[in-house]
C-alpha positions in Angstrom: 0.0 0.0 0.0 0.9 3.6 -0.6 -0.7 6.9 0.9 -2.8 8.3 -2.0 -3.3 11.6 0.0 -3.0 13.0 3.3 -5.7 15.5 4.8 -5.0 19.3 6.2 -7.6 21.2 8.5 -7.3 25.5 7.7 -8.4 27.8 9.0 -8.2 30.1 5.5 -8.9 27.8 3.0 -7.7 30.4 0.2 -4.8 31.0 1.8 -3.0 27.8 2.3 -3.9 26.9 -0.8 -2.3 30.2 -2.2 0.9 28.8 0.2 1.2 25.4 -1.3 0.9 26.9 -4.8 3.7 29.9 -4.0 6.0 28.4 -2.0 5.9 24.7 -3.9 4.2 25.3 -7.2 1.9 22.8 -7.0 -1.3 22.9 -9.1 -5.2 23.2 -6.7 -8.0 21.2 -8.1 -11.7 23.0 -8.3 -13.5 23.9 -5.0 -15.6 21.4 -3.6 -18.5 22.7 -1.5 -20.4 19.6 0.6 -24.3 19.3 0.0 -23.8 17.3 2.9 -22.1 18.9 5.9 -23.1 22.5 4.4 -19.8 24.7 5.3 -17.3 22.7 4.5 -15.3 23.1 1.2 -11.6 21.6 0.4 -9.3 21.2 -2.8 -7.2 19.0 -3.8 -3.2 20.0 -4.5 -1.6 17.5 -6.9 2.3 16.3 -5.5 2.1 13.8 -8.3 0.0 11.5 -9.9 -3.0 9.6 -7.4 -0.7 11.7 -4.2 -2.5 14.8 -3.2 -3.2 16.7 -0.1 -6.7 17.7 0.8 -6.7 21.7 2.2 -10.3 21.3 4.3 -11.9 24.5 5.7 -15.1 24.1 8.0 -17.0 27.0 10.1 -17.1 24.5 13.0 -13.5 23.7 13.1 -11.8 26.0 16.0 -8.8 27.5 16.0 -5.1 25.5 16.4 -3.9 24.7 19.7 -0.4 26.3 20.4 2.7 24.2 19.9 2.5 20.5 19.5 -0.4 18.1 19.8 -1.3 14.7 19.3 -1.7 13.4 15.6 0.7 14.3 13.1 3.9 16.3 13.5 4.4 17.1 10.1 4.4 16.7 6.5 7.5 15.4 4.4 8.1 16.0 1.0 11.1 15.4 -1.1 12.4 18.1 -3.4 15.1 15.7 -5.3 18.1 17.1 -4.2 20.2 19.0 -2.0 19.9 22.0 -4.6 16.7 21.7 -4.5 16.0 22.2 -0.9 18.7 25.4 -0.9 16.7 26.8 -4.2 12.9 26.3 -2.0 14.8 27.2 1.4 16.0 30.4 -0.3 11.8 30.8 -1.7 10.6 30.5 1.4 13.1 33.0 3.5 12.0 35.6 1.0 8.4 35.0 1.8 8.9 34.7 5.7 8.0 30.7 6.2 11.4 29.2 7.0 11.2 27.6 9.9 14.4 25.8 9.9 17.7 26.4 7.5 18.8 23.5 5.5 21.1 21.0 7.1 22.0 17.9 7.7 20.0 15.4 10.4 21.3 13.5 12.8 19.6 10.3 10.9 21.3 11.2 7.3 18.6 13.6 5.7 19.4 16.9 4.2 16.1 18.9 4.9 14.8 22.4 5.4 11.7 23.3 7.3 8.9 25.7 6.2 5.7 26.7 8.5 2.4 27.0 6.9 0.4 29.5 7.6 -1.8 27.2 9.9 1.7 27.2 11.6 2.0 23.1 10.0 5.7 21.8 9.7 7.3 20.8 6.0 10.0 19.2 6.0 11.6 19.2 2.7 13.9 16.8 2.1 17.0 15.9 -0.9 
């Protein structure tokens, strides 16, 4: 088995999508607006073929909790290269989301880290 796409609570629907589309270029599918839980919308942003994430906005969904919590700690995504991470590192200094400089890990990665605006951790990874 392989994830096919991993799911994202926002508070700004509009704006993480314009995040993931700045910061990683990555192309958002049409709106969806439930007939079913009335409020709640999402897109789709393609990473590659049949692996997405889902950017879900609700009214009823409260504000983040501060600092960690339980469920995931962040999102991974590999950018090919060691280049690659300096080139989106640099991107997202200019625009104010680097969260971590690129280095390398203890455990052999070579990974920058960018905060969403939901304040949600990327790692991006050679």
């Amino acid at each position: 088995m392989r994830i096919h796409h991993v799911a994202l609570w926002t508070a700004d629907l509009d704006r993480a999508v314009a995040f993931w589309k700045g910061l990683f270029g990555i192309d958002a599918g049409d709106l969806y607006e439930s007939a079913r839980r009335p409020g709640f919308t999402s897109r789709f942003l393609a990473l590659a073929p049949d692996q997405s994430i889902e950017i879900m906005q609700a009214p009823w969904l409260e504000a983040a909790c501060a600092g960690e919590r339980v469920g995931y700690a962040h999102v991974a995504l590999s950018a090919g290269s060691p280049e690659a991470v300096d080139a989106l590192a640099d991107r997202a200094r200019q625009a104010g989301c680097l969260n971590a400089a690129p280095r390398w890990t203890g455990d052999g990665f070579y990974e920058a880290v960018v905060v969403d605006p939901d304040g949600n951790l990327i790692e991006v990874t050679a």
